[in-house]
VEXLUMKOL-800536 format. One record per residue: residue number from 1; x, y, z of N, C-alpha, C, O, CB in turn. Coordinates in Angstrom, 3 decimals, padded with zeros to 6 digits, m for minus. Glycine has a CB too. Example, Ala and Ser with C-alpha at 12.3 -4.5 7.8 and 13.67 -1.06 7.14 Angstrom:
! VEXLUMKOL-800536
{site 1 {013.190 m005.690 007.800} {012.300 m004.500 007.800} {013.200 m003.300 007.800} {014.236 m003.319 008.465} {011.308 m004.473 009.046}};
{site 2 {012.850 m002.250 007.080} {013.670 m001.060 007.140} {012.900 000.030 007.870} {013.409 001.138 008.039} {014.084 m000.598 005.725}};
END
This chain:
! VEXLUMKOL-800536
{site 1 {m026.770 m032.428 036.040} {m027.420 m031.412 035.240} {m028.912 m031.649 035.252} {m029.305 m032.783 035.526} {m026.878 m031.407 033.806}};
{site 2 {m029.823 m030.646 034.969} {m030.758 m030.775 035.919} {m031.468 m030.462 033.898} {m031.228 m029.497 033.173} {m030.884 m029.523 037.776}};
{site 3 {m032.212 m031.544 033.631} {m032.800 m032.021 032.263} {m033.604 m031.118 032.015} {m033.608 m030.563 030.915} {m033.488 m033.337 032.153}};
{site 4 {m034.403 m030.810 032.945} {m036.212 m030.083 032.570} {m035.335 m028.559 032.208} {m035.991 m027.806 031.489} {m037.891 m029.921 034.531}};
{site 5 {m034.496 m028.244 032.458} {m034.157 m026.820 032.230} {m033.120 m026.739 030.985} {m032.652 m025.732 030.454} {m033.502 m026.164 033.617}};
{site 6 {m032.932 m027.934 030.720} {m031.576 m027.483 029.938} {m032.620 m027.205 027.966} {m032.099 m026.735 026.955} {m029.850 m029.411 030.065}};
{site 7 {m034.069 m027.699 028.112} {m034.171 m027.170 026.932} {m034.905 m026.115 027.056} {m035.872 m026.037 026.298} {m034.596 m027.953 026.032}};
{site 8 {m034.691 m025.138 027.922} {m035.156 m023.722 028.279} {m033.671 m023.317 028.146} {m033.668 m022.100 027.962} {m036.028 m023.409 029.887}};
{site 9 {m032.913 m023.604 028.152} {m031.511 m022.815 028.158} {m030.880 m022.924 026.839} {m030.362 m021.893 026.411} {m030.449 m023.387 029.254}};
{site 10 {m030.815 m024.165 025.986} {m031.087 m023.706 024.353} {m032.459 m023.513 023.736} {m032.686 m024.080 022.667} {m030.517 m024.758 023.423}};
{site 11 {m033.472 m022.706 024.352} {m034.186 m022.374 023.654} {m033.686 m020.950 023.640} {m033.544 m020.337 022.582} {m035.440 m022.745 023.956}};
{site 12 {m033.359 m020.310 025.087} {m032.775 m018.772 025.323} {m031.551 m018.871 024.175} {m031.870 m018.274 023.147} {m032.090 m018.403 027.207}};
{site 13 {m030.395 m019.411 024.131} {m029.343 m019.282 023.322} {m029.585 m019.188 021.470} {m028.984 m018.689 020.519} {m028.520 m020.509 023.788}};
{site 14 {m030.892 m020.033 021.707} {m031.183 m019.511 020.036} {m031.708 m018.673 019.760} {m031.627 m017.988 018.741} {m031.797 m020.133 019.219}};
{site 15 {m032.598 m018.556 020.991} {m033.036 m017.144 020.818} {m031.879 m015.728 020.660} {m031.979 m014.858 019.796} {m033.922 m016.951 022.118}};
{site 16 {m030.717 m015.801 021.824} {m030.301 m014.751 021.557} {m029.150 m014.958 019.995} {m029.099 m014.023 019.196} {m029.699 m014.243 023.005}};
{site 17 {m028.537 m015.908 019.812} {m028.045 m015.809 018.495} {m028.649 m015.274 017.240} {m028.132 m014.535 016.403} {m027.777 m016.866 018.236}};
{site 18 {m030.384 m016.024 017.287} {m030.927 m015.267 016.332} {m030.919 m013.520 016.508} {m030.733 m012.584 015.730} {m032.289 m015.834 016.250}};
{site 19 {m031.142 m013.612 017.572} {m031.208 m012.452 017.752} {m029.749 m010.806 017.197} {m029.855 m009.630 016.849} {m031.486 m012.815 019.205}};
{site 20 {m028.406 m011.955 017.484} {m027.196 m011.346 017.120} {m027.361 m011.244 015.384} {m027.163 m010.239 014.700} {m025.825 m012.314 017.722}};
{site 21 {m027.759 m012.524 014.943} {m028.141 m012.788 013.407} {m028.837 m011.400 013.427} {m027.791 m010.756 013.505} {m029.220 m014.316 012.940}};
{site 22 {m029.308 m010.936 013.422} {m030.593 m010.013 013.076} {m029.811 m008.277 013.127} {m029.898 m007.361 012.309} {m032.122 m010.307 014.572}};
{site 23 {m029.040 m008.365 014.495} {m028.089 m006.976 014.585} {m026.787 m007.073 013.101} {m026.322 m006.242 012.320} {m027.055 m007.025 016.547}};
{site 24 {m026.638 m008.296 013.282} {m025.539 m008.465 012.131} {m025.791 m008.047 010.872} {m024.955 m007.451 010.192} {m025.183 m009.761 011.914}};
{site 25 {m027.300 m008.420 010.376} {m027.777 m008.053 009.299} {m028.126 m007.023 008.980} {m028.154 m006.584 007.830} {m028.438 m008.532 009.072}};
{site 26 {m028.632 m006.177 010.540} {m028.899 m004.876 010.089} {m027.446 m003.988 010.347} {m027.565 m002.834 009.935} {m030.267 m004.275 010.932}};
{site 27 {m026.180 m004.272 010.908} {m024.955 m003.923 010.589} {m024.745 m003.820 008.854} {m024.561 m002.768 008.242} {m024.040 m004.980 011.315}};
{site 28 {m024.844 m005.532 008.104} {m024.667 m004.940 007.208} {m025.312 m004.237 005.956} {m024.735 m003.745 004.986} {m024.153 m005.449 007.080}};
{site 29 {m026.337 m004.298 006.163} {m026.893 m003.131 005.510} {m026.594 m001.882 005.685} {m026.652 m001.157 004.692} {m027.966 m003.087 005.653}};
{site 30 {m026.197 m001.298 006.985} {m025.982 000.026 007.187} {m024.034 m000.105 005.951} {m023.897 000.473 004.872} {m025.975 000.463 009.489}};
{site 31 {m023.318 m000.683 006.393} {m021.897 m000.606 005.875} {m022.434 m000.416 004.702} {m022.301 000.733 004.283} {m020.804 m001.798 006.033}};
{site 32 {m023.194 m001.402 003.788} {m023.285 m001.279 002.457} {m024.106 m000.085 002.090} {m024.042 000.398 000.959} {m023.792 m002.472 001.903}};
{site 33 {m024.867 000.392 003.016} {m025.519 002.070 002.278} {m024.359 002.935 002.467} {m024.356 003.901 001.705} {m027.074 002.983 003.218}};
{site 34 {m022.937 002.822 003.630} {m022.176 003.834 003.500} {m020.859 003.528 002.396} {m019.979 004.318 002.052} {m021.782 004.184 004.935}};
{site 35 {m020.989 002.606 002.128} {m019.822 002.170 001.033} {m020.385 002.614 m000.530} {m019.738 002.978 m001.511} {m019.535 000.261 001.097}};
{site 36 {m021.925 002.420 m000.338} {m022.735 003.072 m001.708} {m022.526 004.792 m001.670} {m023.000 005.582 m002.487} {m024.696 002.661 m001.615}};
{site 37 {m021.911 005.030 m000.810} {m022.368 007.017 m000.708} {m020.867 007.480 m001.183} {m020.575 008.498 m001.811} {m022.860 007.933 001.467}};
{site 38 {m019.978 006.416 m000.692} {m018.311 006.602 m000.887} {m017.828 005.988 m002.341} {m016.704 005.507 m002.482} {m017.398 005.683 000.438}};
{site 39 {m018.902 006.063 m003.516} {m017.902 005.539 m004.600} {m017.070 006.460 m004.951} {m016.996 007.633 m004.585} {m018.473 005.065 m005.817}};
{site 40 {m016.270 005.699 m005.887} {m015.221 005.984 m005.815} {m015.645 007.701 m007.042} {m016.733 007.874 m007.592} {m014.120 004.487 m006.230}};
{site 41 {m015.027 008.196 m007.093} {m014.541 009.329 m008.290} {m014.714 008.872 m009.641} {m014.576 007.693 m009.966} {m012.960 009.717 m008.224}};
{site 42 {m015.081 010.006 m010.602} {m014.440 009.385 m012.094} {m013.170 010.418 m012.513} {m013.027 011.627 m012.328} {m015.813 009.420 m013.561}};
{site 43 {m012.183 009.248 m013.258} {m011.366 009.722 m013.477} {m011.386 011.328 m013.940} {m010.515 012.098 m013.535} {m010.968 008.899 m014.123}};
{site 44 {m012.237 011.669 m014.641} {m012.219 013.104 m014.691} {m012.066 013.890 m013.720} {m011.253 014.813 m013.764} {m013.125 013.508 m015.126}};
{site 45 {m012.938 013.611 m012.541} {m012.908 014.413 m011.507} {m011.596 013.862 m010.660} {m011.724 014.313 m009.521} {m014.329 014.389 m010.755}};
{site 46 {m010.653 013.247 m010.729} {m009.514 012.459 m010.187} {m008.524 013.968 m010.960} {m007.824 014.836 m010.437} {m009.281 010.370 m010.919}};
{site 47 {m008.868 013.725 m012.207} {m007.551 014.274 m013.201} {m007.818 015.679 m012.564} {m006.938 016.199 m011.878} {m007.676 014.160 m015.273}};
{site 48 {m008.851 016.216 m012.749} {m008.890 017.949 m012.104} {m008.675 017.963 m010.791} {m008.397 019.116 m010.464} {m010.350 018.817 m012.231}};
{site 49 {m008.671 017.430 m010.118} {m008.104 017.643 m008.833} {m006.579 017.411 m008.451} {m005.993 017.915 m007.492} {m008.828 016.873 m008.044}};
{site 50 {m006.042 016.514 m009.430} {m004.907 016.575 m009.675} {m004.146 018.049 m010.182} {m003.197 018.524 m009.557} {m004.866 015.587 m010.487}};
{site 51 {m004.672 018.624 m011.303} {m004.099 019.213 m011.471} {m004.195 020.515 m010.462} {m003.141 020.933 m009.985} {m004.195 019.170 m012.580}};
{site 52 {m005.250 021.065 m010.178} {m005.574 022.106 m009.271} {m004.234 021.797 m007.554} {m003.637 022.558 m006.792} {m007.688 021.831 m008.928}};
{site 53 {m004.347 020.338 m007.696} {m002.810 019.977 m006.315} {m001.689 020.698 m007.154} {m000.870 021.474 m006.664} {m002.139 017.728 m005.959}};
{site 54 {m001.770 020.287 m008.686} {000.334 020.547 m009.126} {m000.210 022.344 m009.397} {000.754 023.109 m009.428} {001.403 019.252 m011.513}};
{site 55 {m001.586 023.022 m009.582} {m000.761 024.270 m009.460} {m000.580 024.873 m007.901} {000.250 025.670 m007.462} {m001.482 025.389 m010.392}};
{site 56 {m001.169 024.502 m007.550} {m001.378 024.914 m005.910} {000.384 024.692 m005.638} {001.255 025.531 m005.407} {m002.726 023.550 m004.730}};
{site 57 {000.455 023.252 m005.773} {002.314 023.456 m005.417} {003.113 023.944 m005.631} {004.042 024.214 m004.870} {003.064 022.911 m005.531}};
{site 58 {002.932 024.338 m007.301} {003.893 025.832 m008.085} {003.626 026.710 m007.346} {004.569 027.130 m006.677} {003.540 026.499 m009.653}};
{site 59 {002.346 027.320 m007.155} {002.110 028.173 m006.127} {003.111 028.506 m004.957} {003.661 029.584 m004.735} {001.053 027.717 m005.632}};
{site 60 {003.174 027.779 m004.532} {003.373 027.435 m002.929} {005.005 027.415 m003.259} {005.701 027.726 m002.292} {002.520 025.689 m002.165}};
{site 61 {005.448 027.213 m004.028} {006.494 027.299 m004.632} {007.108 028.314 m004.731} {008.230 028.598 m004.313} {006.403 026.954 m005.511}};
{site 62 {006.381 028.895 m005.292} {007.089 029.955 m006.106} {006.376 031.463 m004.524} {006.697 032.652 m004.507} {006.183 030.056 m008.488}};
{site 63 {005.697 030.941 m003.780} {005.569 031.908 m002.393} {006.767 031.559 m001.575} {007.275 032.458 m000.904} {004.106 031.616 m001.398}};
{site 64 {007.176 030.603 m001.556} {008.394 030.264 m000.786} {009.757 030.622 m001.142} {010.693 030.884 m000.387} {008.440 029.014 m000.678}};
{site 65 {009.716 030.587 m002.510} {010.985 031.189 m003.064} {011.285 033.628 m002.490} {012.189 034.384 m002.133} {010.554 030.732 m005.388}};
{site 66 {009.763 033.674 m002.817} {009.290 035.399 m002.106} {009.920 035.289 m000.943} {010.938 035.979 m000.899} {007.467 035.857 m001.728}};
{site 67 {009.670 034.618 000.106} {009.425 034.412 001.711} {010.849 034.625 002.078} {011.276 035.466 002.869} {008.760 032.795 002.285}};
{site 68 {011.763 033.441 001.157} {013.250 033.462 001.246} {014.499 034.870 000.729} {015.579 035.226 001.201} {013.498 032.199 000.371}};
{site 69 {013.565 035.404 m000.577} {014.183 036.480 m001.031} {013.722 037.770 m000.050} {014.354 038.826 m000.084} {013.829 036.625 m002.572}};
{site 70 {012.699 037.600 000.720} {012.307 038.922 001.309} {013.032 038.728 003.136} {013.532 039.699 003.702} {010.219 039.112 001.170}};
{site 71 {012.945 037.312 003.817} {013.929 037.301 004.818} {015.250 037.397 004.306} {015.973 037.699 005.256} {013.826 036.177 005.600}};
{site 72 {016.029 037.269 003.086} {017.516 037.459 002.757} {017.635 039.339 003.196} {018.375 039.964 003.954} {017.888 036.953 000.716}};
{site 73 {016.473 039.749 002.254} {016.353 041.264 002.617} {016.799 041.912 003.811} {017.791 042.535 004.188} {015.125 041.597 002.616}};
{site 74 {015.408 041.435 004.385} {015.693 041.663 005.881} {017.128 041.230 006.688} {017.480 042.038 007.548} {014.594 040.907 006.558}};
{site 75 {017.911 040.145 006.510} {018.643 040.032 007.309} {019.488 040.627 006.695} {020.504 040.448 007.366} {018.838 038.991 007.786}};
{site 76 {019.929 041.660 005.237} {020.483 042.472 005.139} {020.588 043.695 005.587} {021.608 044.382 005.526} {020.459 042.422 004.497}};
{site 77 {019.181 044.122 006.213} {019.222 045.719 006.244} {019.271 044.939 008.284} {019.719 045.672 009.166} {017.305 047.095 005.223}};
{site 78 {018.984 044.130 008.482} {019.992 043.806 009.898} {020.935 044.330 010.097} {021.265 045.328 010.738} {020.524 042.678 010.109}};
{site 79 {021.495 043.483 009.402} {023.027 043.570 009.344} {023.828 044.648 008.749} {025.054 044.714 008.841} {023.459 042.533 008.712}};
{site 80 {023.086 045.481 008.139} {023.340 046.766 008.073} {023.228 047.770 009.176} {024.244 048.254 009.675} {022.681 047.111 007.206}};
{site 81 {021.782 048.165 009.653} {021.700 048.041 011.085} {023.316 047.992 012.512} {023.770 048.772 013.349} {020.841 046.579 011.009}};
{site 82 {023.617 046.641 012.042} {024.293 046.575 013.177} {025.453 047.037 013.322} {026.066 047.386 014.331} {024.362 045.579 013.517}};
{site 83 {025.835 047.012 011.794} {027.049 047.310 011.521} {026.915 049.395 011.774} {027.705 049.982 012.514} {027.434 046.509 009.731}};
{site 84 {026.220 049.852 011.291} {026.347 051.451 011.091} {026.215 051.866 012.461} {026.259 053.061 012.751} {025.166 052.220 010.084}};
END
């Protein structure tokens, strides 16, 4: 191993570690400004959105129950249809 070079070759390696040190840090700063933008909800705004989901599902509910009574329809006047 050839001496005169090898402290040019950890001088490069600290250099580039510091250097990773430095991306790392500015990694986490960026995570922690996007984890600051994502808090969480307050329960208030949790609870109204809750409820606006359970009427939406009655909703949706009670359109599906239509959907079923109006294809029963239809496959009556089918089958009326086929029969006459």
């Amino acid at each position: 191993m050839d001496h005169a070079t090898h402290p040019t070759d950890t001088a490069a390696l600290l250099a580039e570690v510091d250097a990773l040190l430095e991306q790392a840090a500015a990694t986490d700063g960026r995570v922690d400004a996007l984890l600051d933008g994502w808090a969480p909800r307050s329960t208030a705004d949790t609870g109204a959105a809750l409820r606006r989901l359970q009427r939406t599902a009655r909703h949706c509910a009670r359109l599906t129950v239509l959907v079923e009574r109006q294809q029963a329809a239809l496959a009556a006047q089918l089958d009326a249809i086929e029969a006459g």
